[in-house]
PDB file of N, CA, C and O in Angstrom:
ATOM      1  N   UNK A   1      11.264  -7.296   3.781  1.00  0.00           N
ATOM      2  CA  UNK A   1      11.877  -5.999   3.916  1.00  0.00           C
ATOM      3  C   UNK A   1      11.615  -5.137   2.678  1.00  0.00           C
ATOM      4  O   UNK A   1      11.498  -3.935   2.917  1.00  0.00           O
ATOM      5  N   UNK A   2      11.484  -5.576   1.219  1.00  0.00           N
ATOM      6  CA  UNK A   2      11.859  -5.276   0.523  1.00  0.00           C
ATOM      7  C   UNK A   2       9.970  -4.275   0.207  1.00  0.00           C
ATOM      8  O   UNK A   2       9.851  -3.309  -0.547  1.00  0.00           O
ATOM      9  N   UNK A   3       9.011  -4.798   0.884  1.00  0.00           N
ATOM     10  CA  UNK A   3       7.989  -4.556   0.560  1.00  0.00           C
ATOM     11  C   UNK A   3       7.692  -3.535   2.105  1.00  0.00           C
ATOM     12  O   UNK A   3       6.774  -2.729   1.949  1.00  0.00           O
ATOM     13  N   UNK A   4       8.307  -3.510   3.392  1.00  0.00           N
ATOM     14  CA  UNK A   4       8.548  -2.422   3.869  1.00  0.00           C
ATOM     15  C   UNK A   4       8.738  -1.299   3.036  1.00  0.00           C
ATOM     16  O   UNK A   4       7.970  -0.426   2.631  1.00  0.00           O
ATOM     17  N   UNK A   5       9.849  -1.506   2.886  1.00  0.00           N
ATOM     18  CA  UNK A   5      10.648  -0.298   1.709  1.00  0.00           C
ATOM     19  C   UNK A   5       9.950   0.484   1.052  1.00  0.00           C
ATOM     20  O   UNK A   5       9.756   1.679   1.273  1.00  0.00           O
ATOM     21  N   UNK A   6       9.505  -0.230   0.132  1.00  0.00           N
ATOM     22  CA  UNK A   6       8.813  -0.044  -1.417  1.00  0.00           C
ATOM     23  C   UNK A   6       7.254   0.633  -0.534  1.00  0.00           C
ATOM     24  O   UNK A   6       7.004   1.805  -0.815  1.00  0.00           O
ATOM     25  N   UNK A   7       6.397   0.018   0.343  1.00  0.00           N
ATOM     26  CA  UNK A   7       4.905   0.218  -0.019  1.00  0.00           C
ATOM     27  C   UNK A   7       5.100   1.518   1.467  1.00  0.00           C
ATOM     28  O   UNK A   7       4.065   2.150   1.680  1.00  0.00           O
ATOM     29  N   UNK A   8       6.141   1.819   2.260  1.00  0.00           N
ATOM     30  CA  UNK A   8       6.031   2.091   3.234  1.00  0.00           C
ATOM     31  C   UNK A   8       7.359   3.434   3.332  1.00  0.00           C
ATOM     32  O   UNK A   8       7.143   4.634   3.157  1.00  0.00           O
ATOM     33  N   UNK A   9       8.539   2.879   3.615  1.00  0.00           N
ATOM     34  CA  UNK A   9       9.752   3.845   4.159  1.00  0.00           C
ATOM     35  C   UNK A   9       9.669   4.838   2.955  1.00  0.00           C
ATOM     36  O   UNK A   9       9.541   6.039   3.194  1.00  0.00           O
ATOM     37  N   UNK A  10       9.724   4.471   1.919  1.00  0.00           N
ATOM     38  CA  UNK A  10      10.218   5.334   1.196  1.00  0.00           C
ATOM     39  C   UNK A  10       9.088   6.177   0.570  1.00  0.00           C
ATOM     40  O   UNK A  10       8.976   6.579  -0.588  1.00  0.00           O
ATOM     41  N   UNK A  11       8.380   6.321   1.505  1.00  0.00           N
ATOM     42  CA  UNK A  11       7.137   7.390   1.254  1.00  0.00           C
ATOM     43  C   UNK A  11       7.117   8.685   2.075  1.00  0.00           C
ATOM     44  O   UNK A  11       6.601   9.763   1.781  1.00  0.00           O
ATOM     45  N   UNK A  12       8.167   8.136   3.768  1.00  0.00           N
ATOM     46  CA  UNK A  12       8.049   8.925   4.724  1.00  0.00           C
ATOM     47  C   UNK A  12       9.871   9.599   4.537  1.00  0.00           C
ATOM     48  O   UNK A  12      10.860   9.137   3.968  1.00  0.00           O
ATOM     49  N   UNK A  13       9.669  10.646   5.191  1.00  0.00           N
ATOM     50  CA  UNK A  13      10.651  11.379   5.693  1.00  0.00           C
ATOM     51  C   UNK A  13      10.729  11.452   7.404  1.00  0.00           C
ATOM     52  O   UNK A  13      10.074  12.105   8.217  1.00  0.00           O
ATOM     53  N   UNK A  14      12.277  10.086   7.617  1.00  0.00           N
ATOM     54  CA  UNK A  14      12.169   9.852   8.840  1.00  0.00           C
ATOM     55  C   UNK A  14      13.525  10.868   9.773  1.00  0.00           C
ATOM     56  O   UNK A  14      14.620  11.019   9.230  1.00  0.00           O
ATOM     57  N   UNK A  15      13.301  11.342  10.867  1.00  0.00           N
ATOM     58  CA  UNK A  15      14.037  12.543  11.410  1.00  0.00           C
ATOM     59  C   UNK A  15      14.593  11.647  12.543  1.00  0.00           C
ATOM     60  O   UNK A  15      15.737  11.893  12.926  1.00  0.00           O
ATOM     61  N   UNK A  16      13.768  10.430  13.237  1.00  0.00           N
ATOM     62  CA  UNK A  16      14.527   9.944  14.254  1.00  0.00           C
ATOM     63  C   UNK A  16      14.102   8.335  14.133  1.00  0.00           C
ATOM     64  O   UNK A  16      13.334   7.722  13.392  1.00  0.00           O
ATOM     65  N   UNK A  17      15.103   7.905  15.376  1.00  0.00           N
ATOM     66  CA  UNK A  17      14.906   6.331  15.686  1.00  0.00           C
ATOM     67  C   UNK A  17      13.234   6.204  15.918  1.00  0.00           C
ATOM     68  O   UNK A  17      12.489   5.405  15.350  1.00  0.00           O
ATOM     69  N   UNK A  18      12.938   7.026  16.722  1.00  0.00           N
ATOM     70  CA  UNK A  18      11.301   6.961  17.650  1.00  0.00           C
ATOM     71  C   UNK A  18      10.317   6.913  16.055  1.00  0.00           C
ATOM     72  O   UNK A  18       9.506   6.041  15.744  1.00  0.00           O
ATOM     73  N   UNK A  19      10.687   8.062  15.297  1.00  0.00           N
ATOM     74  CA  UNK A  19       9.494   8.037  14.537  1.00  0.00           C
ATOM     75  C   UNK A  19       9.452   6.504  13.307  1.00  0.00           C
ATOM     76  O   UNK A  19       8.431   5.947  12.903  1.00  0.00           O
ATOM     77  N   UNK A  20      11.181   6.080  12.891  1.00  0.00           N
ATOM     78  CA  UNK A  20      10.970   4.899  12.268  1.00  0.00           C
ATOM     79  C   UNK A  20      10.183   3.953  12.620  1.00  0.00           C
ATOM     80  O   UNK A  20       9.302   3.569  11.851  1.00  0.00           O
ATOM     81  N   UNK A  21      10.421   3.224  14.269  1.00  0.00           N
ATOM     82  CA  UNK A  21       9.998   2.554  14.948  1.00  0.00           C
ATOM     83  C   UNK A  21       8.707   2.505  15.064  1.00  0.00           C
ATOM     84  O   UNK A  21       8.311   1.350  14.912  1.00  0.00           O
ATOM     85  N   UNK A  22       7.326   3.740  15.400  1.00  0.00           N
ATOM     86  CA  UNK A  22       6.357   3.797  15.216  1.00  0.00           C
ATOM     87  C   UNK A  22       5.389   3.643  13.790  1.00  0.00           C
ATOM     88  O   UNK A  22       4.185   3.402  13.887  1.00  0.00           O
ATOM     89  N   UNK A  23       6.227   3.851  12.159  1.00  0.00           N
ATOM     90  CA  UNK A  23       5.822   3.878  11.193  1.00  0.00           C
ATOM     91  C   UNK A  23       5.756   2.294  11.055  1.00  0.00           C
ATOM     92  O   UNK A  23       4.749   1.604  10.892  1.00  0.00           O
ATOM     93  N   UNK A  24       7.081   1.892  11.160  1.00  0.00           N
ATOM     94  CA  UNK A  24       7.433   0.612  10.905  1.00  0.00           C
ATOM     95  C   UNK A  24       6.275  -0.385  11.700  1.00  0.00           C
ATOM     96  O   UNK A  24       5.757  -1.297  11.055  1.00  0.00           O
ATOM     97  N   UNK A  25       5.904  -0.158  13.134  1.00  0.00           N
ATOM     98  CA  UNK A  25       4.917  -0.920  13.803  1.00  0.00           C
ATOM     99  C   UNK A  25       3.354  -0.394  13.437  1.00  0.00           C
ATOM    100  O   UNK A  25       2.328  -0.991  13.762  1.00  0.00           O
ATOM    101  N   UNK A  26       3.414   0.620  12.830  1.00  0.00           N
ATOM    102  CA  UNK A  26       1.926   0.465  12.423  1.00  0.00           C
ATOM    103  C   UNK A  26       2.023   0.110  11.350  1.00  0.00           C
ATOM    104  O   UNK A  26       0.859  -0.041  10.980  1.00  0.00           O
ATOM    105  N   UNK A  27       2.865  -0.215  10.316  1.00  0.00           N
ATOM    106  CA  UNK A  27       2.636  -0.792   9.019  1.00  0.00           C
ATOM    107  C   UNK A  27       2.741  -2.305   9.051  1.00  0.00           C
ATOM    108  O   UNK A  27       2.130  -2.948   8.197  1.00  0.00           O
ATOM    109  N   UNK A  28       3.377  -2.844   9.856  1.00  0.00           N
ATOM    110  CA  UNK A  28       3.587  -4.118  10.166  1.00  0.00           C
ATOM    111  C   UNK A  28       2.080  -4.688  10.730  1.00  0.00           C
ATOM    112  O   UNK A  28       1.693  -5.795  10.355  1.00  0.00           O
ATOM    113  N   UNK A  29       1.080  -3.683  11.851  1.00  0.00           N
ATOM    114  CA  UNK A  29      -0.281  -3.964  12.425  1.00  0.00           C
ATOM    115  C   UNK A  29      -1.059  -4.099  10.760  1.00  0.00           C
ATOM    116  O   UNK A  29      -1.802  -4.983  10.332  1.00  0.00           O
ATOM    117  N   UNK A  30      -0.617  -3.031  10.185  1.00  0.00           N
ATOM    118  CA  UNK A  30      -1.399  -3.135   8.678  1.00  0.00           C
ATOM    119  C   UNK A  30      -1.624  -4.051   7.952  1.00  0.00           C
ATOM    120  O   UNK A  30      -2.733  -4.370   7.522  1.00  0.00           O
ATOM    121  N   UNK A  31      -0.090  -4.830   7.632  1.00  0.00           N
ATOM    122  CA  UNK A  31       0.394  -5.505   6.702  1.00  0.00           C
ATOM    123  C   UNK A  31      -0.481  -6.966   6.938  1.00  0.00           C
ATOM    124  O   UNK A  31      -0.954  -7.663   6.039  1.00  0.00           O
ATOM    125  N   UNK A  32      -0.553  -7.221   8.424  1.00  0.00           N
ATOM    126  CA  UNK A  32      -0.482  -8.601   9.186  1.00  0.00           C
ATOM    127  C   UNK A  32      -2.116  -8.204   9.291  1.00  0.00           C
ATOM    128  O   UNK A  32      -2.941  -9.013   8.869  1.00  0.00           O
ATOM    129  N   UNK A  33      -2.405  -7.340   9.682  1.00  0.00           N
ATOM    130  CA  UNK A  33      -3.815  -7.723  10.315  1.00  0.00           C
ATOM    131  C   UNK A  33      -5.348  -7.193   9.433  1.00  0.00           C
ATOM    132  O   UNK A  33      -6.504  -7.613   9.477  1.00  0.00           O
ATOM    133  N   UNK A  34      -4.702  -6.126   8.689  1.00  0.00           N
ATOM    134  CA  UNK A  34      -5.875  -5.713   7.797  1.00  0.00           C
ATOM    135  C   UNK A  34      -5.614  -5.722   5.863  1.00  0.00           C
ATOM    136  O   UNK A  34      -6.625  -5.504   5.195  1.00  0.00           O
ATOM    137  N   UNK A  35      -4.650  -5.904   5.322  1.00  0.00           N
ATOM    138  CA  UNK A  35      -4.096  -5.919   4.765  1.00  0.00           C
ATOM    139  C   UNK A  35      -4.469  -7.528   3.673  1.00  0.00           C
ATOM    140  O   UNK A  35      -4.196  -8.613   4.185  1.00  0.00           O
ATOM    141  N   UNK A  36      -4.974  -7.501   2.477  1.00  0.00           N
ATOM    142  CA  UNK A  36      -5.169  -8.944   1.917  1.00  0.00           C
ATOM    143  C   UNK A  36      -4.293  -8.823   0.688  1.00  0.00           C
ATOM    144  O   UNK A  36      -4.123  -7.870  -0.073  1.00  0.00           O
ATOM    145  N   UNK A  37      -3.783 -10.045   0.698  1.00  0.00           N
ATOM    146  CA  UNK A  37      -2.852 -10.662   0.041  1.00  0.00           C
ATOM    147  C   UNK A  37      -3.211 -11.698  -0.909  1.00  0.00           C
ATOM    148  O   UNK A  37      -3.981 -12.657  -0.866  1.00  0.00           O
ATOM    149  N   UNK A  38      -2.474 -11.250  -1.725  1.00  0.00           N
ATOM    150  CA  UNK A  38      -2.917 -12.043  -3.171  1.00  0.00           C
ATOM    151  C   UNK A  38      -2.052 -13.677  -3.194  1.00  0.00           C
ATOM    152  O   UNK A  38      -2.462 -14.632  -3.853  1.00  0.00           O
ATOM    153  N   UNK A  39      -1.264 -13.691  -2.644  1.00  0.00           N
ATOM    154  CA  UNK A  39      -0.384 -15.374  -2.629  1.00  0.00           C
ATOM    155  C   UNK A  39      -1.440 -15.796  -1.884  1.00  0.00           C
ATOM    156  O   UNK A  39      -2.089 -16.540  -2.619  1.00  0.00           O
ATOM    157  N   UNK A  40      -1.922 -15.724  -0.894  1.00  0.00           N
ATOM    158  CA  UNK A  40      -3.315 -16.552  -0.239  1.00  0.00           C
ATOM    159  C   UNK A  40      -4.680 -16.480  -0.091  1.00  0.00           C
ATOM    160  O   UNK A  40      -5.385 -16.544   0.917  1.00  0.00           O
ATOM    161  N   UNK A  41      -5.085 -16.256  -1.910  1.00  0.00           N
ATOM    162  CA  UNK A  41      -6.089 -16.463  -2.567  1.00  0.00           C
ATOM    163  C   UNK A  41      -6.579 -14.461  -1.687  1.00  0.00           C
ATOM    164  O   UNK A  41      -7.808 -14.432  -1.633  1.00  0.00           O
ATOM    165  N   UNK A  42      -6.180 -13.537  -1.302  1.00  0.00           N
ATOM    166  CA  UNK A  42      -6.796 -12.150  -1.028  1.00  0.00           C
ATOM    167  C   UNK A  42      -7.161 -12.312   0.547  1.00  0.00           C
ATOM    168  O   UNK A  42      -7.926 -11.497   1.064  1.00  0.00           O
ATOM    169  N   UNK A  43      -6.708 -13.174   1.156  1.00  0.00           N
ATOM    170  CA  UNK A  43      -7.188 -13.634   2.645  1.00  0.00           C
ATOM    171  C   UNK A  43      -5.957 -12.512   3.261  1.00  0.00           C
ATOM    172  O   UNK A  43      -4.942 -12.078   2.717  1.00  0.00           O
ATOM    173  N   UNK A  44      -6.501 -12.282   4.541  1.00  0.00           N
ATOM    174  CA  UNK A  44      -5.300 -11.692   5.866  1.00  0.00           C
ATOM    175  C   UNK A  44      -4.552 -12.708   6.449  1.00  0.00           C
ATOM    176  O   UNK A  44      -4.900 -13.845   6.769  1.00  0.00           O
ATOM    177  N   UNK A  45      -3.503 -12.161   6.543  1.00  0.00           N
ATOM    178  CA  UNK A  45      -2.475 -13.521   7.388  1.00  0.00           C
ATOM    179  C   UNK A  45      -2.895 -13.115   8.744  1.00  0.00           C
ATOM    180  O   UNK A  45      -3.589 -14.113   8.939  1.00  0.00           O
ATOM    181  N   UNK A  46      -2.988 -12.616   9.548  1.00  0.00           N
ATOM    182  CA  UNK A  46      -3.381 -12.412  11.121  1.00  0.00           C
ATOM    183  C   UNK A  46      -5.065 -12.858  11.201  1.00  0.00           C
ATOM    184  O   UNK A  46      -5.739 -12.972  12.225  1.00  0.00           O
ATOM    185  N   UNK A  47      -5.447 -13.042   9.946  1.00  0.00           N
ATOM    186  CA  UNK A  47      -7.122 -13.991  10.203  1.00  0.00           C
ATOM    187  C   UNK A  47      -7.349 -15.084   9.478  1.00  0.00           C
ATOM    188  O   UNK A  47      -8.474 -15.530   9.247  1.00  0.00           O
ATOM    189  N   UNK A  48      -5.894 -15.748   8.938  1.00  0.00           N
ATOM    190  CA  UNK A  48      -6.183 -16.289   7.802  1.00  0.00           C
ATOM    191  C   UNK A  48      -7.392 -17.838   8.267  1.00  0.00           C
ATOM    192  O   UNK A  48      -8.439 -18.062   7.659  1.00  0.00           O
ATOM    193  N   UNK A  49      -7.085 -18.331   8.949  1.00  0.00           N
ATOM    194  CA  UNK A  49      -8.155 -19.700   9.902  1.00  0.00           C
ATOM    195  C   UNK A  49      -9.631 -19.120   9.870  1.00  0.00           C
ATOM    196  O   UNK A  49     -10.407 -20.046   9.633  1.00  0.00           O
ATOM    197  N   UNK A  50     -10.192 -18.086  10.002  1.00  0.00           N
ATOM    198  CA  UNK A  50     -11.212 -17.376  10.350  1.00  0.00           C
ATOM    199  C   UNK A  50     -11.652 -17.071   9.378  1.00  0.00           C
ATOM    200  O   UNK A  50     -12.873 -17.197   9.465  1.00  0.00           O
ATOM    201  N   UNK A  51     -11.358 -16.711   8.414  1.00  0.00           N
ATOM    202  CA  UNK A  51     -11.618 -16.055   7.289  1.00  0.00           C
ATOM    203  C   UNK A  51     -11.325 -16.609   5.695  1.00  0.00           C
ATOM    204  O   UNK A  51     -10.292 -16.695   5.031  1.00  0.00           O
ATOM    205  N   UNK A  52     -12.873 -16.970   5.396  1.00  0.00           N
ATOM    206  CA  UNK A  52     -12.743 -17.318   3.626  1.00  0.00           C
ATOM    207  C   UNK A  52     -13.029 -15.966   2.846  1.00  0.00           C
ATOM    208  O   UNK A  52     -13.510 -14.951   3.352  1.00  0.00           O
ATOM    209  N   UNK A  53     -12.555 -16.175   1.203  1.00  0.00           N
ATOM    210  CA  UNK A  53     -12.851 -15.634   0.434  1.00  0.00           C
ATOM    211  C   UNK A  53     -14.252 -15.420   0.127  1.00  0.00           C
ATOM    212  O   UNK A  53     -14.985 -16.406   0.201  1.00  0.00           O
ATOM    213  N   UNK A  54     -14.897 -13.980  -0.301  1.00  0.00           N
ATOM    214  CA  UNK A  54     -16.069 -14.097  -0.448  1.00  0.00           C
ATOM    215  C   UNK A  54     -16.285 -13.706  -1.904  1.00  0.00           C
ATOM    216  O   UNK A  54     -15.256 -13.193  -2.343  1.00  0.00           O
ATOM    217  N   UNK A  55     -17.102 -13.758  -2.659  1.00  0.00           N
ATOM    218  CA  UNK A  55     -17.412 -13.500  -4.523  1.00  0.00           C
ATOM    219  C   UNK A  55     -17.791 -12.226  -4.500  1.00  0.00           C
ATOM    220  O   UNK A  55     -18.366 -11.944  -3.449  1.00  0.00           O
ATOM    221  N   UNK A  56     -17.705 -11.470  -5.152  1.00  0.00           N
ATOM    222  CA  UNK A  56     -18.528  -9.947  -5.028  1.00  0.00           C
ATOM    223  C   UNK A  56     -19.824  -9.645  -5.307  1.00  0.00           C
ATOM    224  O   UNK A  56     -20.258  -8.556  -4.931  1.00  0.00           O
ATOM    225  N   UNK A  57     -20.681 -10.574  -6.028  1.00  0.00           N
ATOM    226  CA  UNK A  57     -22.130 -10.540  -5.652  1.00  0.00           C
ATOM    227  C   UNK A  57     -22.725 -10.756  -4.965  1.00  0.00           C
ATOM    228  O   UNK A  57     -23.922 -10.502  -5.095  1.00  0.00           O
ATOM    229  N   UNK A  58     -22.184 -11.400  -3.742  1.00  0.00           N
ATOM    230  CA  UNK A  58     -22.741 -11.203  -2.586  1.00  0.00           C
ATOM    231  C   UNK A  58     -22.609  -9.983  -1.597  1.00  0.00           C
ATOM    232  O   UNK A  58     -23.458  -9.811  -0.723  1.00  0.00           O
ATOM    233  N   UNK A  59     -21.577  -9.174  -1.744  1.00  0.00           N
ATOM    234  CA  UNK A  59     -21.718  -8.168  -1.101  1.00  0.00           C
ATOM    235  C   UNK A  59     -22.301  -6.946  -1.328  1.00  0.00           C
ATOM    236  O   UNK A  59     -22.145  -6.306  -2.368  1.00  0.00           O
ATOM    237  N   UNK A  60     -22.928  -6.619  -0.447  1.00  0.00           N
ATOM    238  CA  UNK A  60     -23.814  -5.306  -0.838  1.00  0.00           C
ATOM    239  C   UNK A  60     -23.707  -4.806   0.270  1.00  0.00           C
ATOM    240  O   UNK A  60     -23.624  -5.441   1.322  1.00  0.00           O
ATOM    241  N   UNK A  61     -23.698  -3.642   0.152  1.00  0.00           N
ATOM    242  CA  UNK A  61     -24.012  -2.395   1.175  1.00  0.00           C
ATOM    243  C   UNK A  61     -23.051  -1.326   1.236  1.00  0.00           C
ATOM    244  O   UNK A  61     -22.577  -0.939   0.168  1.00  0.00           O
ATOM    245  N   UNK A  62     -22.703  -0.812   2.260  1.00  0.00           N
ATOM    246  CA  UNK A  62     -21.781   1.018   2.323  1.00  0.00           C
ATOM    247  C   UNK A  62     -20.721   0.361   2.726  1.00  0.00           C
ATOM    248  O   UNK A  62     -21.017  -0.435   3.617  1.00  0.00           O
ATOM    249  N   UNK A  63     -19.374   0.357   2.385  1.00  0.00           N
ATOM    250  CA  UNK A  63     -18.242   0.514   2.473  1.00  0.00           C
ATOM    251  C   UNK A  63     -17.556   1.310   3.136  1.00  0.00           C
ATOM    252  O   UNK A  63     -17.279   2.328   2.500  1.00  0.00           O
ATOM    253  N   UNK A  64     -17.095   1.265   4.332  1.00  0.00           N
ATOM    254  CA  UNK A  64     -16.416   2.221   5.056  1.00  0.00           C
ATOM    255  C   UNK A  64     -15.438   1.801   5.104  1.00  0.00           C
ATOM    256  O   UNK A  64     -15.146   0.653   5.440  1.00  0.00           O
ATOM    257  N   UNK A  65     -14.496   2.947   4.662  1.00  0.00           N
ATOM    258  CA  UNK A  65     -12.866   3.433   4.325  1.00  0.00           C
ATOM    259  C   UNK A  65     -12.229   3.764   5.821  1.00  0.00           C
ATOM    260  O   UNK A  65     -12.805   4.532   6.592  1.00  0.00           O
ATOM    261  N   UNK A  66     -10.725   2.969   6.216  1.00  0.00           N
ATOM    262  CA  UNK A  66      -9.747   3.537   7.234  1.00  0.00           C
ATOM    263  C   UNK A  66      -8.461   3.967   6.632  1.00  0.00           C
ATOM    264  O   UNK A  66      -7.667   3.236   6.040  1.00  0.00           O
ATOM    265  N   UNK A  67      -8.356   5.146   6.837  1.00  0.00           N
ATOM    266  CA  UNK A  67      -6.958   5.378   6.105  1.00  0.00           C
ATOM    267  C   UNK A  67      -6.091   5.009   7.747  1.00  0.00           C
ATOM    268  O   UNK A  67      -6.564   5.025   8.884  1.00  0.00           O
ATOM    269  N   UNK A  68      -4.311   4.612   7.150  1.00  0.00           N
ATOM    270  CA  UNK A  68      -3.353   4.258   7.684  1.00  0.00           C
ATOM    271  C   UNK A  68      -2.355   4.636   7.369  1.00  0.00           C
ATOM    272  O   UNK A  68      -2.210   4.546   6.150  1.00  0.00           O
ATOM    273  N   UNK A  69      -1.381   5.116   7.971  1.00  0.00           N
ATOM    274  CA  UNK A  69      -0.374   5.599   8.012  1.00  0.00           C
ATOM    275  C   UNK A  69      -0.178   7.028   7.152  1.00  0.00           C
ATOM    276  O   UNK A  69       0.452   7.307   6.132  1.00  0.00           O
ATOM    277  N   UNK A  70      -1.181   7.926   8.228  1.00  0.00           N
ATOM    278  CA  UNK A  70      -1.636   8.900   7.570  1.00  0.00           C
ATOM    279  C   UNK A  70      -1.981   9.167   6.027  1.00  0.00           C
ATOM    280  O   UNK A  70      -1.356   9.857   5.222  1.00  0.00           O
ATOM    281  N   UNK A  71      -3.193   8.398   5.840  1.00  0.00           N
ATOM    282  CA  UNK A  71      -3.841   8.239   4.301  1.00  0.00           C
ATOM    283  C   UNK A  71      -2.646   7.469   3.427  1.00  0.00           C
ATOM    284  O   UNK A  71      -2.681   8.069   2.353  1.00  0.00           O
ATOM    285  N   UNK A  72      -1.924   6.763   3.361  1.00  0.00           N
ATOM    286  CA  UNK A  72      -1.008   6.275   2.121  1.00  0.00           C
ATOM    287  C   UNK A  72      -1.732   5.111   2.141  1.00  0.00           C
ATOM    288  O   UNK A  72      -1.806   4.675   0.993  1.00  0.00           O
ATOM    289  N   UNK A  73      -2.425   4.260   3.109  1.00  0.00           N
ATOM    290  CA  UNK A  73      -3.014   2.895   2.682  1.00  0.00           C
ATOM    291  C   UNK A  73      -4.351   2.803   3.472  1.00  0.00           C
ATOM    292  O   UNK A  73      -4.845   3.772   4.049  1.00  0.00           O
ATOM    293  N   UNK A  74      -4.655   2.108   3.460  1.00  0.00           N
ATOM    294  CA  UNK A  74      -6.477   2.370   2.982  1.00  0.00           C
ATOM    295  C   UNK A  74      -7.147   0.592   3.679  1.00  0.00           C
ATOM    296  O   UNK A  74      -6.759  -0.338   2.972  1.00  0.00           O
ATOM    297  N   UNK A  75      -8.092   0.134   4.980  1.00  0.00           N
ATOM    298  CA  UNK A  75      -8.619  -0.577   5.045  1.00  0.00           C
ATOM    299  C   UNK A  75     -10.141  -0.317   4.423  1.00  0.00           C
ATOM    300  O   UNK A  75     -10.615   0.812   4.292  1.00  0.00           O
ATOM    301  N   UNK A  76     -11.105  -2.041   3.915  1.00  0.00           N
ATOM    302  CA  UNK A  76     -12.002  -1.209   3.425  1.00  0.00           C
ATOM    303  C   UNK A  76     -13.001  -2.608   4.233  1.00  0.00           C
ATOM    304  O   UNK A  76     -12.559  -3.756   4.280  1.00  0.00           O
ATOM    305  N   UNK A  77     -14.149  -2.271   4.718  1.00  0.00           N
ATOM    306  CA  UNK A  77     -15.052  -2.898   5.023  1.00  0.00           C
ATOM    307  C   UNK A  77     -16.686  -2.900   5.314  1.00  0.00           C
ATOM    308  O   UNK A  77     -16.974  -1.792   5.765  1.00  0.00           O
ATOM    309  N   UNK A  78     -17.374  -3.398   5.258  1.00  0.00           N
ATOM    310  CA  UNK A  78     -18.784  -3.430   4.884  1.00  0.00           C
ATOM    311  C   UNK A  78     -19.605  -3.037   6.187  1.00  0.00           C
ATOM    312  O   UNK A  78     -19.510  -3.690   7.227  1.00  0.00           O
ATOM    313  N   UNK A  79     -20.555  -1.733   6.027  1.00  0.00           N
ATOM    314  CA  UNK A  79     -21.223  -1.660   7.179  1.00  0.00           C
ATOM    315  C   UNK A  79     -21.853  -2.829   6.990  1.00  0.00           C
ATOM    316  O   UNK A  79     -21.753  -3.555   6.001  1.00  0.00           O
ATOM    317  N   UNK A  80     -22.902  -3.110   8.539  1.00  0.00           N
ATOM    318  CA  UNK A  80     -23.764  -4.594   8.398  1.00  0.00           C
ATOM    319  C   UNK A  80     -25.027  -3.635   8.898  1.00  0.00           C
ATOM    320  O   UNK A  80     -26.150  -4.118   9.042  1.00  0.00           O
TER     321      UNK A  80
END
């Protein structure tokens, strides 16, 4: 909750139940599915089985940016 709060609510100015509910579920799609986390070595918890850590000299190429929750957070991933 406490990282709701902090990385999320208290950025928005909420007017109703409907609009909490929608912030709250796309930050939660964020948090869980695109989102890497440092307690499990920078891996996603919604891919964590699927997905190892990679070193940064191996990656090369263009980086394409998704902003979320209208630009406050940011997915980032590698064209191929």
């Amino acid at each position: 909750m406490g990282t709701l709060k902090r990385e999320c609510c208290d950025h928005f100015f909420v007017f109703s139940q409907q609009e909490l509910h929608r912030i709250v579920k796309e930050f939660a799609a964020y948090y869980n599915q695109l989102r890497a986390h440092q307690g499990i070595e920078q891996r996603i918890p919604g891919r964590f089985k699927e997905q190892r850590p990679q070193t940064s000299h191996k990656l090369k190429g263009k980086v394409i940016v998704t902003p979320h929750l209208n630009g406050l957070h940011h997915s980032y991933t590698y064209a191929h």
